[in-house]
C-alpha positions as CSV (number, residue, x, y, z in Angstrom):
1,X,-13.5,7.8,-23.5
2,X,-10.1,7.2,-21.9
3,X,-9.7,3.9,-20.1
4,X,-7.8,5.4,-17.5
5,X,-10.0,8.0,-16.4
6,X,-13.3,5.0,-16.4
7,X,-14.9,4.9,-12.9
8,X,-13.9,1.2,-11.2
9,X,-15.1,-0.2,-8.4
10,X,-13.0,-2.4,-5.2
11,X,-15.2,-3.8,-3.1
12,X,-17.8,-1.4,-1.4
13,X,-15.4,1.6,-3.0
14,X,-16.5,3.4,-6.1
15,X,-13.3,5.1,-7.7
16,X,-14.1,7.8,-10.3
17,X,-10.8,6.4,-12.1
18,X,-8.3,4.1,-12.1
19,X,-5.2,6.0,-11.0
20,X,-4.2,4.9,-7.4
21,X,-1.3,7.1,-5.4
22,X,0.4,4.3,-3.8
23,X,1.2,4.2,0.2
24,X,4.8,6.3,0.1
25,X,6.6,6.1,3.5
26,X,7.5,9.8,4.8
27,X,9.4,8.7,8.2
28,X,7.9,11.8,9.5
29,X,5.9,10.9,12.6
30,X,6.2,11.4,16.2
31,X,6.0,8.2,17.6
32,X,3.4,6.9,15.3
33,X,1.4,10.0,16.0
34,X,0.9,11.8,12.4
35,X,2.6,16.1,12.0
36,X,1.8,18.6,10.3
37,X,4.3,16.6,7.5
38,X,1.4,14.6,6.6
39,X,-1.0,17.3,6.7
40,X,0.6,19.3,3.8
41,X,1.9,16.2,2.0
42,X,-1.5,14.4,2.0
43,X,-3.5,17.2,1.6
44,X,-1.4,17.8,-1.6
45,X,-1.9,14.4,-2.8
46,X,-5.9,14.6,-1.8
47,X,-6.1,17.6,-4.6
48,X,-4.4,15.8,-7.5
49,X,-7.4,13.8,-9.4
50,X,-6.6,10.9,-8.2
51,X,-9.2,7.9,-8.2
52,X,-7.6,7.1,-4.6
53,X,-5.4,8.2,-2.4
54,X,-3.5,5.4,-0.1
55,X,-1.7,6.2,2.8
56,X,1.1,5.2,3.8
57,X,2.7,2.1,5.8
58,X,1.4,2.2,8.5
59,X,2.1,0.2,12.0
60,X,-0.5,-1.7,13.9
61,X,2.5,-2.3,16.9
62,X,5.3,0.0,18.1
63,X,7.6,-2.1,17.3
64,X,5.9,-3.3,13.7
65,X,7.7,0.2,12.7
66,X,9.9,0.4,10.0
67,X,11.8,3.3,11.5
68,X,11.4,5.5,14.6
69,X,9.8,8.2,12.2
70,X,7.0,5.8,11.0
71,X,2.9,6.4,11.4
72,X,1.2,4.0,13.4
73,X,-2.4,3.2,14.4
74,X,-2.0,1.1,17.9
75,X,-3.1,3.5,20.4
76,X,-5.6,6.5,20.9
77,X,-3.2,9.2,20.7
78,X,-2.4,7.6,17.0
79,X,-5.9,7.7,16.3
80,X,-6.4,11.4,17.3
81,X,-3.2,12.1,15.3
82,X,-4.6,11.1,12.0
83,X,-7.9,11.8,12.6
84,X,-6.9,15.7,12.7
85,X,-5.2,15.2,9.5
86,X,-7.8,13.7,7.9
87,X,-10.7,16.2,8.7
88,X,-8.8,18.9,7.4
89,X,-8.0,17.0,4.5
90,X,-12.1,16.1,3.8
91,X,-12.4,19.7,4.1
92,X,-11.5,20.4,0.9
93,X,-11.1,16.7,-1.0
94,X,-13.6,14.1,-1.4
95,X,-11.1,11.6,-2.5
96,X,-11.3,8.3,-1.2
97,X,-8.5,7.6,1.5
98,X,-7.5,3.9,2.2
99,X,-4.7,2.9,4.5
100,X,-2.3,0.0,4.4
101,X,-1.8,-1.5,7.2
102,X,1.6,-3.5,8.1
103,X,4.1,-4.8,10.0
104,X,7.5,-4.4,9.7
105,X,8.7,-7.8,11.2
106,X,12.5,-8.3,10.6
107,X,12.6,-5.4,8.5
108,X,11.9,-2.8,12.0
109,X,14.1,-0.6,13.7
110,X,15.9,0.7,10.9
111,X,17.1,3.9,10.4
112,X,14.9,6.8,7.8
113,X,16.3,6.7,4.7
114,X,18.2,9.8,4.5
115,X,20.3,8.6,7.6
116,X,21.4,5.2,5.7
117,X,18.7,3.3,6.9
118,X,20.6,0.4,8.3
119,X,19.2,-1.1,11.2
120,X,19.6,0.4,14.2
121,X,21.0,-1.3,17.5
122,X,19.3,-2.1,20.5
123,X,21.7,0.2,22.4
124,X,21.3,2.9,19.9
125,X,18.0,3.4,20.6
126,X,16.8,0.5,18.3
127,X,14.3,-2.5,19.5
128,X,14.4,-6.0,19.2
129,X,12.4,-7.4,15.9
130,X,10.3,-10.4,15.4
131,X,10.1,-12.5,12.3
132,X,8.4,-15.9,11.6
133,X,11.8,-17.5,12.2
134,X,15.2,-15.9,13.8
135,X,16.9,-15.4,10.7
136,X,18.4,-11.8,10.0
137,X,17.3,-9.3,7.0
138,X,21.3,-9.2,6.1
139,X,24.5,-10.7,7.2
140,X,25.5,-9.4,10.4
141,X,22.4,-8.1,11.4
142,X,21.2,-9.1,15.0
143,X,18.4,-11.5,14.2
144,X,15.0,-11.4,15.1
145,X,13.2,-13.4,17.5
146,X,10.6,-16.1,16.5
147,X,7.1,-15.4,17.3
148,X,5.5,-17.5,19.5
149,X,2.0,-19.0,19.5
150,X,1.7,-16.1,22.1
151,X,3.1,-13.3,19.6
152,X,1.1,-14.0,16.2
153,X,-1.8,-14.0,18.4
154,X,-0.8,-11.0,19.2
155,X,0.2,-9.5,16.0
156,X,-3.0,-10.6,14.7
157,X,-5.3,-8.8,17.1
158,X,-3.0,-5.5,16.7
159,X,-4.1,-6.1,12.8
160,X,-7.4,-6.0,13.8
161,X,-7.4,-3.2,16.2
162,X,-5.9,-0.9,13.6
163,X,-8.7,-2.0,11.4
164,X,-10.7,-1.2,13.7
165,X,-9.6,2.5,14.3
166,X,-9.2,2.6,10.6
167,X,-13.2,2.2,10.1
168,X,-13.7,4.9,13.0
169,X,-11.7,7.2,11.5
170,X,-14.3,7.0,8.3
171,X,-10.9,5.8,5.9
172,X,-12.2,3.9,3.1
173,X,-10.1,0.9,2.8
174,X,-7.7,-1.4,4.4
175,X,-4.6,-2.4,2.2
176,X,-3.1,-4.9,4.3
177,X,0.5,-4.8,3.7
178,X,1.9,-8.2,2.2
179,X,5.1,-7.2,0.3
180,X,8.4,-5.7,0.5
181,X,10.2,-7.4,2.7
182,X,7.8,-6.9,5.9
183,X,6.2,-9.5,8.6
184,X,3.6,-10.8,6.0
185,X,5.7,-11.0,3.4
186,X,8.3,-13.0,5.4
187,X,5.9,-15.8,6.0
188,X,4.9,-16.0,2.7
189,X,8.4,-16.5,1.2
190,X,10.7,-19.4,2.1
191,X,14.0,-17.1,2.2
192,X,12.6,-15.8,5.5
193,X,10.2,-18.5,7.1
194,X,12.2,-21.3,8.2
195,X,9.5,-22.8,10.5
196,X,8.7,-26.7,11.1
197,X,5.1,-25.7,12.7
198,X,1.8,-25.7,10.9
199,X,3.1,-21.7,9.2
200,X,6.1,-22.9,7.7
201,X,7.6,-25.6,5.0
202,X,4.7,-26.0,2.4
203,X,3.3,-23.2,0.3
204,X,0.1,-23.8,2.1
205,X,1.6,-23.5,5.5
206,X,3.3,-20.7,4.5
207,X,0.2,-18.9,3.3
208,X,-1.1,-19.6,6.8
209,X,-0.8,-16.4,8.9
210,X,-1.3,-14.2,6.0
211,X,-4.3,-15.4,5.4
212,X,-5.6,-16.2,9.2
213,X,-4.6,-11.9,9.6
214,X,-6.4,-10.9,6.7
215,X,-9.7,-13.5,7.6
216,X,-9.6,-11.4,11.0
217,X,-9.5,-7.5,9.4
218,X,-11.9,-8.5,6.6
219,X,-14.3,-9.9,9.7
220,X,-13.6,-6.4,11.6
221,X,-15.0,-4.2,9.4
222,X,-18.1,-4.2,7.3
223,X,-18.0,-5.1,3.7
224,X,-21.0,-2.6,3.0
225,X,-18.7,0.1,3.8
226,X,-15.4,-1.0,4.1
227,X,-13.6,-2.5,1.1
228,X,-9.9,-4.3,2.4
229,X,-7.6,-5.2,-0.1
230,X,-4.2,-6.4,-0.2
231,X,-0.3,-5.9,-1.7
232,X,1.4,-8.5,-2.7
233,X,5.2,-9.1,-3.4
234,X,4.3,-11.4,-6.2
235,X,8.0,-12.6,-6.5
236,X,11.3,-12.6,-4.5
237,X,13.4,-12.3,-7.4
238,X,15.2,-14.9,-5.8
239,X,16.3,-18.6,-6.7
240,X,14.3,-20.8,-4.0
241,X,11.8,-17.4,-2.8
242,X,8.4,-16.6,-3.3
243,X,7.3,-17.4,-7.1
244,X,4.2,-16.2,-9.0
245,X,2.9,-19.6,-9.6
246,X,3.3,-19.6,-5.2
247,X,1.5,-16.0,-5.1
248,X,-1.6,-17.1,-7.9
249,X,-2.5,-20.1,-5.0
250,X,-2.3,-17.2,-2.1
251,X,-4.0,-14.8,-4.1
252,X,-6.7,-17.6,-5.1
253,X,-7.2,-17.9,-1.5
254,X,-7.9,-14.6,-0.6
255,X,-10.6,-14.0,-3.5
256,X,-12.6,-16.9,-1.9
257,X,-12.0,-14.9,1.7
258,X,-13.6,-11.8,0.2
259,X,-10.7,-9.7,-0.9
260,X,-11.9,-6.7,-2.6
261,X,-8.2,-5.9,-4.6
262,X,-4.9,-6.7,-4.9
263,X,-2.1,-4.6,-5.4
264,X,0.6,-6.3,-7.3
265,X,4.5,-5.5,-6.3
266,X,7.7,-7.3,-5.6
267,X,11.4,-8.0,-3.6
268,X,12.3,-6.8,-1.1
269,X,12.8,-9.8,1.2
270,X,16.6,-10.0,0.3
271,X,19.5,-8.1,-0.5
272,X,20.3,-11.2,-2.8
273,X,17.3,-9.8,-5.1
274,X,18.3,-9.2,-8.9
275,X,15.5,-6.8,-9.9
276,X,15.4,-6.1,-14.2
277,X,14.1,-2.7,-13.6
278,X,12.9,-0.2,-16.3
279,X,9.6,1.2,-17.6
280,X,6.6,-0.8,-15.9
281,X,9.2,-3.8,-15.2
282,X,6.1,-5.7,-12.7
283,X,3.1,-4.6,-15.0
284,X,3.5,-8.5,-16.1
285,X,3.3,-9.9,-12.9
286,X,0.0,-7.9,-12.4
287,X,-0.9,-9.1,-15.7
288,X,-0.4,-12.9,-14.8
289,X,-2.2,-12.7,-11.4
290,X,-5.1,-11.0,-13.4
291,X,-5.5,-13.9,-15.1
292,X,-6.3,-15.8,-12.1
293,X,-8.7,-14.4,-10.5
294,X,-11.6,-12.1,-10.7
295,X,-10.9,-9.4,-8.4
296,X,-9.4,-6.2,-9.5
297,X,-5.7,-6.0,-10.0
298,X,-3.3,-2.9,-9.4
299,X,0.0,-2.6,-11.2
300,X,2.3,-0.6,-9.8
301,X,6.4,0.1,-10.8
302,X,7.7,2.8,-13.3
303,X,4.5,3.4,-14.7
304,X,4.9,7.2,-15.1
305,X,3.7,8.0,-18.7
306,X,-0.3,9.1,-19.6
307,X,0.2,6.7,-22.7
308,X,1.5,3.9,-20.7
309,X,-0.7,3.9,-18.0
310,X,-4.0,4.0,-20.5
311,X,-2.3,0.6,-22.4
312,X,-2.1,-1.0,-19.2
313,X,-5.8,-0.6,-18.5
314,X,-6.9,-0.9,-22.0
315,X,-4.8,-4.1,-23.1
316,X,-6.2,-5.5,-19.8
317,X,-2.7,-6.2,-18.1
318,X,-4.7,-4.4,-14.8
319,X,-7.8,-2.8,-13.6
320,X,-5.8,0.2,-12.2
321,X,-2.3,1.5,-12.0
322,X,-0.4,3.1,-8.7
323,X,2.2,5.7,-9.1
324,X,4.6,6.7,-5.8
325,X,7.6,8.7,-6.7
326,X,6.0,9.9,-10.1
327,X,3.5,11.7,-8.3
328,X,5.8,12.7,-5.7
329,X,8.0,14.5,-8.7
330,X,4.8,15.8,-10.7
331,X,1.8,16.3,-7.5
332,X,-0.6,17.2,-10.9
333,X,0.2,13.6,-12.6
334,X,-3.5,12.8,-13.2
335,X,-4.1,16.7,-14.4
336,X,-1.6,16.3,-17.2
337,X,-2.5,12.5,-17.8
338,X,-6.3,14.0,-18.5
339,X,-5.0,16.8,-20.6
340,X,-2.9,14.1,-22.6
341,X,-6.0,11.6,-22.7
342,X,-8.5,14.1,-23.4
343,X,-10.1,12.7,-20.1
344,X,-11.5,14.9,-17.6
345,X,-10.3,15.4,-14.0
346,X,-11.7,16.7,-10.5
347,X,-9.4,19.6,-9.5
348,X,-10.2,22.1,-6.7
349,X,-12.2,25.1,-7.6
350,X,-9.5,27.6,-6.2
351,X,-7.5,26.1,-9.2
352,X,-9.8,26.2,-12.0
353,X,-8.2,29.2,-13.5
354,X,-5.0,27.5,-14.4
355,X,-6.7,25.2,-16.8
356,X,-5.3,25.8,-20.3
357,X,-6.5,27.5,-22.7
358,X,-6.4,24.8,-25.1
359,X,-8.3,22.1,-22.5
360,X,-11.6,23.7,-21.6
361,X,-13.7,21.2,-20.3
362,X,-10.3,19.6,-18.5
363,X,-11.8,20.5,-15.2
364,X,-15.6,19.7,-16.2
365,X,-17.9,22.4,-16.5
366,X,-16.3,24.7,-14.4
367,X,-17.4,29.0,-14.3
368,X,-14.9,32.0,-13.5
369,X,-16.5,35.4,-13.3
370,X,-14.7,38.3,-11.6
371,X,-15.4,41.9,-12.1
């Protein structure tokens, strides 16, 4: 039996195998409110064999947005937004949804990617940011202003209203968003969090918010039903950032909070990053956090072969692996990774005739007739 295609279990969540699609930002959104974009792109996703499908970024504040274009989850009219998209989507998919929540901190009010996305100025149409301390993304950039008691109170409550929604909405799990760059991220790594309070200086201090948000979502939401996980930039890939021997004592804290997963990444905090990339270049950071902690561990980054993706699980390096622009480029990944594995794979009945000839029980026991 294929390793990849085993059933694993986060928290509450029963997968029925251990390939994750990853949250992928579509900057498609109308004011937070979810389009018919992500009604054909996630519905897509929802009919690939995936064990899970994770959406994307998504804000718990207006101005927690990446870009103007991002999905959000701070008001009803959000709420009814997605809500439509996801029952058409259950319709026809019984794959589990989660949602990662974030917040985009220093990292907001930049343009979508296809127009540069550099940030955007207050009198362009932009918004003024918030960070743990007022220290700009990049050189030249106007700088963000430090939250206040006031504001990570605040934030925090805009965590756990999304949560909240989240659990109405009948999604299956929270990923709280602790990497690339964004709010939680910046507290977590001394490159961005310059404070002299109780949240800044030492690694505990620094650990501080993070974990105070995620104590407040995992105590919004039921544990019987709800699993809530979290991704991690496990390194800054920066002299003087965010370590993994800093990220083992974080994620040690959150197992003893109750975290159900963690989804290992990194960078994005700096343009001074110097990222080795190539074939599953942050499988080993995965690999090191799994071997500190008992909770299941996600690798994510290039990991776009069958063969690859089934020595990762089977060599123990993780628990599951998440693919983004793989799946994006190939919407049948976990199809083809079945056929290769000689796994089998859930697939809609309308496409049960495409199976190949040479893969007959690819699909399960599946019956055509026609006249």
């Amino acid at each position: 039996m294929s390793a990849l295609f085993s059933p694993l279990r986060l928290g509450s969540l029963n997968l029925t195998n251990r390939i994750i699609i990853a949250p992928m930002c579509q900057y498609s959104a109308d004011h937070g409110k979810a389009t018919d974009w992500h009604l054909i792109h996630l519905g897509g996703l929802a009919l690939s064999g995936a064990g899970l499908l994770i959406l994307e970024a998504t804000a718990v504040e207006d101005i927690g947005r990446i870009s103007p274009g991002d999905l959000g989850l701070w008001s009803d009219e959000t709420e009814a937004a997605l809500g439509t998209v996801l029952q058409s989507i259950r319709r026809h998919s019984n794959m589990p949804v989660a949602i990662q929540l974030g917040h985009a901190g220093r990292k907001a009010s930049s343009q979508v990617p296809w127009h540069g996305g550099q940030l955007i100025a207050i009198e362009d149409g932009g918004w003024q940011t918030v960070a743990p301390s007022a220290v700009a993304h990049a050189k030249g950039e106007h700088p963000p202003l430090a939250l206040d008691e006031a504001g990570l109170q605040r934030v925090k409550n805009a965590f756990v209203n999304a949560a909240v929604r989240a659990h109405r909405l009948g999604i299956n799990a929270i990923e709280i968003h602790a990497a690339h760059g964004y709010l939680l991220h910046q507290f977590l790594s001394p490159i961005a969090n310059q404070r002299t309070d109780q949240y800044g200086g030492s690694v505990e201090n620094r650990l501080r918010f993070p974990l105070e948000v995620f104590d407040a979502v995992r105590a919004a939401v039921p544990g019987d039903s709800m699993a809530v996980g979290l991704r991690l930039s496990a390194t800054d890939w920066v002299d003087g950032g965010l370590d993994i021997s800093q990220s083992k004592l974080f994620v040690q804290a959150l197992q003893e909070r109750g975290c159900d997963f963690i989804h290992v990444s990194s960078g994005g905090v700096s343009p001074e990053q110097k990222i080795p990339l190539g074939p599953g270049y942050q499988v080993h950071l995965a690999e090191e956090i799994k071997q500190h902690c008992s909770i299941p561990v996600i690798a994510v980054g290039l990991i776009t072969d069958a063969q690859q993706a089934e020595d990762i699980i089977t060599t123990s390096k993780a628990d599951a692996i998440a693919i983004a622009r793989g799946i994006l480029y190939d919407p049948h990944w976990p199809w083809h990774a079945a056929a290769k594995l000689g796994a089998t794979v859930e697939a809609p009945k309308q496409y049960w005739r495409s199976q190949p000839r040479d893969q007959k029980n690819l699909f399960g026991d599946t019956r055509i007739g026609q006249r």
